[in-house]
C-alpha positions in Angstrom: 35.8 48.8 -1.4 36.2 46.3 1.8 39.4 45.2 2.6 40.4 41.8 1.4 40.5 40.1 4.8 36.3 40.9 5.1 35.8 39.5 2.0 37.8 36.2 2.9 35.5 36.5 6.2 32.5 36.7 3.9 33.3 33.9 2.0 33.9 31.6 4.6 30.7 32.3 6.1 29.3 31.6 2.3 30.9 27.9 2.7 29.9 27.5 6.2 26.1 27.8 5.7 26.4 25.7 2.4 28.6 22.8 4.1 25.9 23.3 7.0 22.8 23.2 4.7 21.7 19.5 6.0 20.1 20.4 9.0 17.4 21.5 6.4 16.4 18.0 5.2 14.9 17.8 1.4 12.3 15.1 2.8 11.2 13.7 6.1 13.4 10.5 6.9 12.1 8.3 9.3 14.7 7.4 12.5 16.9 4.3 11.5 15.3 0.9 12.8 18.1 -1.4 14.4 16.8 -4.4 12.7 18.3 -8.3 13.9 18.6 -10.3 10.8 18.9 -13.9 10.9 20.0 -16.4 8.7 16.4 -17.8 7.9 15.0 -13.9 7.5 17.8 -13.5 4.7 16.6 -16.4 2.8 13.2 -15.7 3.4 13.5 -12.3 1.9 15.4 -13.4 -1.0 13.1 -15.8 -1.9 9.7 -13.3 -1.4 7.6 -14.9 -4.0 8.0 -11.8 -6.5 11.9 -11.2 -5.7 13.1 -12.0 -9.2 10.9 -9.3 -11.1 13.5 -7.2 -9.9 16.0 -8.7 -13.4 13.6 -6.9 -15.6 14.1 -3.1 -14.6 14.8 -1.2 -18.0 13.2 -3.5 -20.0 10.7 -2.3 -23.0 9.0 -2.7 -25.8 10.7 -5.6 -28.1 13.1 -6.9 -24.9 13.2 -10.7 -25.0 14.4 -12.1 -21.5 14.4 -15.2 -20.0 11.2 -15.4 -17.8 9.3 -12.7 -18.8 5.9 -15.2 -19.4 5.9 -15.6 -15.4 5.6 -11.6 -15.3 2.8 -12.0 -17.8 1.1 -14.5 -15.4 1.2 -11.8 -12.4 -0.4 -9.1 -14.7 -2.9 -11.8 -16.1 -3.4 -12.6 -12.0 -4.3 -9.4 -11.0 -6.3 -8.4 -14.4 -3.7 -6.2 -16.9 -3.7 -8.5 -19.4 -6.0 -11.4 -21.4 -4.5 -14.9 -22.1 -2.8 -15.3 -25.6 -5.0 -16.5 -28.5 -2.9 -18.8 -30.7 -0.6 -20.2 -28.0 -1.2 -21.8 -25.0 1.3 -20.3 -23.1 2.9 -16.6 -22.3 5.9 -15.8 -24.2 9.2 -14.1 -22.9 8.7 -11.1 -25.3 8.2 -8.3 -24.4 5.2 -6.8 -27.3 2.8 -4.6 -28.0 -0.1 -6.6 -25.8 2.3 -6.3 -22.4 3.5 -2.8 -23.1 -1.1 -1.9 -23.4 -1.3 -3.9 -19.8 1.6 -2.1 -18.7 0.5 1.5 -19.0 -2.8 0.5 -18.1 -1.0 -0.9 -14.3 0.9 2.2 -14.6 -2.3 4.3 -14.9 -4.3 2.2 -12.3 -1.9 2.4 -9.3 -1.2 6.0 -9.8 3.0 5.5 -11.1 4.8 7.7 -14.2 3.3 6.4 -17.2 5.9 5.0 -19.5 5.3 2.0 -21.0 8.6 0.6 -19.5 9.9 -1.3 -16.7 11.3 1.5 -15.2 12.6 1.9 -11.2 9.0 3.1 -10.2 7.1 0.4 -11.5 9.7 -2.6 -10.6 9.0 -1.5 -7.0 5.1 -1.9 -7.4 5.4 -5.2 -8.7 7.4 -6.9 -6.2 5.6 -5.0 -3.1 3.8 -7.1 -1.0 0.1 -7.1 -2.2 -3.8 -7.6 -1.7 -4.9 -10.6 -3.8 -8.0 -9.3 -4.7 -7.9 -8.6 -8.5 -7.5 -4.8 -9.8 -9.9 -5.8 -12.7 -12.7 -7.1 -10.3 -13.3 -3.4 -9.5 -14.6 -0.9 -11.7 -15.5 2.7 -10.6 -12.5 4.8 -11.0 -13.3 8.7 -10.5 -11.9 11.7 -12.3 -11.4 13.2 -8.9 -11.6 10.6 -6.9 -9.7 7.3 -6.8 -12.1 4.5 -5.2 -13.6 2.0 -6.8 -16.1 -0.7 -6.6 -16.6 -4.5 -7.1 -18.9 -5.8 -10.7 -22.3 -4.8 -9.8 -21.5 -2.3 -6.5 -22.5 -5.0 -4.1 -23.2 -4.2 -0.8 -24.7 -5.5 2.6 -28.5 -5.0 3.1 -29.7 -5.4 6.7 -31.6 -2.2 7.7 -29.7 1.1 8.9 -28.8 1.3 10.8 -26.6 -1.9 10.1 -24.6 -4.7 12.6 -22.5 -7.5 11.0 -21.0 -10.1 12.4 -17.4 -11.3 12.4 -16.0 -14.4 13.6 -12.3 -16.3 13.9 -12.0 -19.6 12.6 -11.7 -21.9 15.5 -8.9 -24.2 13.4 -7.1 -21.7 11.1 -5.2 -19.4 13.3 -1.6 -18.8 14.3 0.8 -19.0 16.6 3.1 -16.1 16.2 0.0 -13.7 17.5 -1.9 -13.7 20.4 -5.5 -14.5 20.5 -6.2 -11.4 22.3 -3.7 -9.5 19.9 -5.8 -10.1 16.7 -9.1 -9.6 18.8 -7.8 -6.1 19.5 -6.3 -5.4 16.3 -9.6 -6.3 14.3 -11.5 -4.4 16.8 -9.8 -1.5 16.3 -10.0 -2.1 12.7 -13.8 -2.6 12.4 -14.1 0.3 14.4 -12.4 2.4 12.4 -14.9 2.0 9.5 -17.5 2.3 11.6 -16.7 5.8 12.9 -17.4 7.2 9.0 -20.6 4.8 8.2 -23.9 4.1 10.4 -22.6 0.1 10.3 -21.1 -1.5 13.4 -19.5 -5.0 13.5 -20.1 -7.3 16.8 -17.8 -10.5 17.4 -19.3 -13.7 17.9 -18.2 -17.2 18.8 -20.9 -19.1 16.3 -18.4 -18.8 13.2 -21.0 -20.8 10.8 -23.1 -18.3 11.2 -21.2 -14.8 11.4 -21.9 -12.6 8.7 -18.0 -12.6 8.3 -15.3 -15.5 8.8 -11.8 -14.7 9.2 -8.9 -17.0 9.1 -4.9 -17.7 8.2 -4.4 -20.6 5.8 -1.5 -22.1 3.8 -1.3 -22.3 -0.4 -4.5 -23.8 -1.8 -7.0 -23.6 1.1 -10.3 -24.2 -1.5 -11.7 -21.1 -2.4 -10.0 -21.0 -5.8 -7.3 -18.4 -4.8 -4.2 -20.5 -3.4 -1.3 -17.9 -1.8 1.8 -17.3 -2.6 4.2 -17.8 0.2 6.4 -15.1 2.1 5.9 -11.3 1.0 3.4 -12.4 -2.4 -0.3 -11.8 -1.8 -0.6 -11.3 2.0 -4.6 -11.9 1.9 -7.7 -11.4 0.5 -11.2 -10.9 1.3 -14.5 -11.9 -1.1 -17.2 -9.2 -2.3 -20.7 -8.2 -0.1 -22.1 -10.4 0.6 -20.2 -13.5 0.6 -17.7 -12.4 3.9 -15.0 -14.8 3.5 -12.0 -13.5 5.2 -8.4 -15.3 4.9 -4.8 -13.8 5.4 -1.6 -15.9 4.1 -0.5 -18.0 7.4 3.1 -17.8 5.7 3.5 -14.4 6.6 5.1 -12.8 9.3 2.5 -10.7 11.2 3.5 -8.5 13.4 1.7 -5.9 15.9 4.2 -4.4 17.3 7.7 -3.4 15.1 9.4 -2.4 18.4 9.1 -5.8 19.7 9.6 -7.5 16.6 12.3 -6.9 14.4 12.1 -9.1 11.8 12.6 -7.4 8.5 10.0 -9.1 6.7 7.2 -8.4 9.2 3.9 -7.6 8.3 1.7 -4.9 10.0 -1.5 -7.1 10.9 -3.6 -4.3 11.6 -2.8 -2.5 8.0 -3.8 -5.6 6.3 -6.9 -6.2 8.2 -8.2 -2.7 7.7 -7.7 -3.1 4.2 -9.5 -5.7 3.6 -12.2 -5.3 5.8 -13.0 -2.4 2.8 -13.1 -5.1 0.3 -15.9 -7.1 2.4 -17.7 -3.3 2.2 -17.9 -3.6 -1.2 -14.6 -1.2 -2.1 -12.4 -2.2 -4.7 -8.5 -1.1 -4.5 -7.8 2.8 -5.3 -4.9 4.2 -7.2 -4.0 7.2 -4.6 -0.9 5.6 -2.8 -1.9 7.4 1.0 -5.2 5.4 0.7 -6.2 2.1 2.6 -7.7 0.9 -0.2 -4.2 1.1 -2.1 -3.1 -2.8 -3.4 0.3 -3.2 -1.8 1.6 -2.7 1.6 5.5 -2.8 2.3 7.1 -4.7 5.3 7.3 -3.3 8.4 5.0 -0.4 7.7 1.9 0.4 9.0 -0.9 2.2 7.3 -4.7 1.9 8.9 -6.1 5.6 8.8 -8.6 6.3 6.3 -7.7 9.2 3.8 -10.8 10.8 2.4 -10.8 8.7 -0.5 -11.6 5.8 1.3 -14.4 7.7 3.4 -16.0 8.9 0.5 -16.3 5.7 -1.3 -17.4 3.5 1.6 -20.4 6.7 2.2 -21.3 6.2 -1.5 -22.2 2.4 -0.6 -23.7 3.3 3.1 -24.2 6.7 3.7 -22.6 8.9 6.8 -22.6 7.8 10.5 -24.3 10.6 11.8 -21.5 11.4 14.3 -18.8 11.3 11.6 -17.3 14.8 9.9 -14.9 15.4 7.4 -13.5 18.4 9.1 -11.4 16.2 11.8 -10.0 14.1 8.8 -9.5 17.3 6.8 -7.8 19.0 10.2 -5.2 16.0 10.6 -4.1 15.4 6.6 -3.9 19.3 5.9 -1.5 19.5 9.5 0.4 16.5 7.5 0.5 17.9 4.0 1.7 21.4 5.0 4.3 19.8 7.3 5.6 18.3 4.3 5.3 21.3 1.7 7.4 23.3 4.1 10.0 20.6 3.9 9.4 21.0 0.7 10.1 24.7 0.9 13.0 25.2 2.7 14.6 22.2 0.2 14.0 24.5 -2.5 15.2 27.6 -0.6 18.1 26.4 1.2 20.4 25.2 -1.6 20.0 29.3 -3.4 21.4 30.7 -0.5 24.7 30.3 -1.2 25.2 30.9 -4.4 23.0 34.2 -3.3 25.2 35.1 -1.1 28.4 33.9 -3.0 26.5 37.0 -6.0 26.0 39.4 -3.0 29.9 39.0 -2.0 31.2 39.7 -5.6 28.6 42.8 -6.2 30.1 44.6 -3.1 
């Protein structure tokens, strides 16, 4: 039998490794961002148009609170659930017709099904989101997540295909430079033209470009009036109508080093989104996607997963320069960089209690 004083010096080095366990993180945390808040940002992010959703976390099936019938109006918006029959309005119950839309959301954007107004779910509905309807798509794979508009439009001019794009020469902003957005939609275009034999070419005649891109304020005529700060940050119309506006209310950003508001939008994110709804895709359920409804502040998301690939090739076909094996090469170097975070997570806190087993068994 060792003498007591090693097994004293084994135990402390039991507690030593589990005290020091952190430098094995359970998940990838991004560096802290030293973000300057102002007065105006505070009220601005308080008042993000779906902030109060937030009051019904926990709330199921026979809940009646106080404002639930605007909650019914976002679901209705966005196409989880049918206007009442016998009254003209949305009631602040909570019944058996909200609790079908709600699973079906639930389903659709790829969160725990539960039927509730759980934690999960409260966060998708007051993220920051495309305002293209999740009902105007249909399409939704078994193994694959994309999705289409009614009728799988598309653009037909020959392959292989150019399309034109145009800013609107009245409806722009301040906060970014011209140059900025030409670069950032450049880049964006580009990007779906490296997976399908279409290329997009800027032009100055914006009556006549194939599409028309702008930033308006609240009711600007086309039938879909936005929101305000952090509620539907844009929207783009089905092949081959081209109509291209983004919610002047917002603050775009394209560059988070530079600008630290907290409520800053990633332009580029946004227009490479919906630059796959004037393709002809509709909004996926696998979060890493594009094609995926909401967007948060101050991230940025523009690389194509292979579920956005593979539905805009179903529409166009491949650009014959494009392979999946570089897009492959680059998520699997991502995914296994996270399952052995994963690993060690699981690993790390046995070791311990391992050795704590291998000290009393001496």
């Amino acid at each position: 039998m060792f003498p007591f004083f090693r097994y004293f010096n084994f135990l402390f080095l039991c507690i030593t490794l589990f005290l020091s366990r952190p430098c094995f993180p359970a998940r990838i945390v991004s560096e802290p961002v030293t973000v300057v808040t102002t007065e105006t940002e505070k009220t601005e992010t308080h008042n993000a148009t779906w902030h109060d959703f937030s009051k019904f976390l926990h709330a199921e099936r026979g809940s009646h609170v106080s404002g639930m019938s605007e909650l019914k109006k976002y679901f209705h918006r966005f196409g989880y659930l049918s206007l009442p029959e016998t009254t003209p309005n949305f009631t602040d119950t909570f019944d058996s017709q909200f609790e079908s839309a709600l699973v079906h959301y639930q389903k659709r954007l790829g969160l725990p099904v539960t039927g509730k107004l759980d934690s999960d779910t409260i966060l998708a509905i007051v993220a920051p989101r495309c305002g293209v309807s999740d009902a105007a798509t249909h399409g939704v794979h078994a193994t694959r997540r994309y999705a289409y508009f009614n009728g799988k439009p598309r653009w037909t001019r020959g392959v292989p295909m150019t399309l034109t794009y145009a800013f609107s020469p009245y409806n722009m902003i301040d906060r970014v430079s011209m140059p900025e957005i030409r670069a950032v939609f450049e880049r964006a275009f580009r990007r779906w033209a490296s997976v399908i034999p279409v290329s997009f070419q800027e032009t100055a005649e914006y009556d006549k470009a194939d599409i028309t891109i702008g930033f308006f304020l609240g009711d600007h005529g086309d039938g879909e009036p936005f929101d305000g700060v952090l509620g539907v940050l844009a929207h783009a119309f089905s092949p081959q109508n081209g109509r291209f506006h983004l919610d002047a209310a917002e603050t775009w950003s394209v560059d988070f080093e530079r600008d630290q508001s907290r409520v800053a939008v990633d332009l580029e994110s946004v227009a490479t989104h919906e630059i796959g709804h004037v393709l002809g895709l509709g909004h996926s359920s696998v979060k890493e996607a594009v094609m995926y409804p909401s967007l948060s502040p101050r991230r940025k998301k523009v690389d194509l997963q292979i579920d956005d690939v593979e539905g805009v090739q179903a529409l166009y076909g491949s650009n014959p320069n494009f392979t999946f094996s570089s897009l492959l090469q680059s998520q699997n170097s991502f995914n296994l960089a996270v399952g052995l975070q994963a690993g060690l997570s699981k690993w790390i806190p046995s070791l311990p209690l391992t050795l704590f087993i291998l000290f009393f068994s001496a």
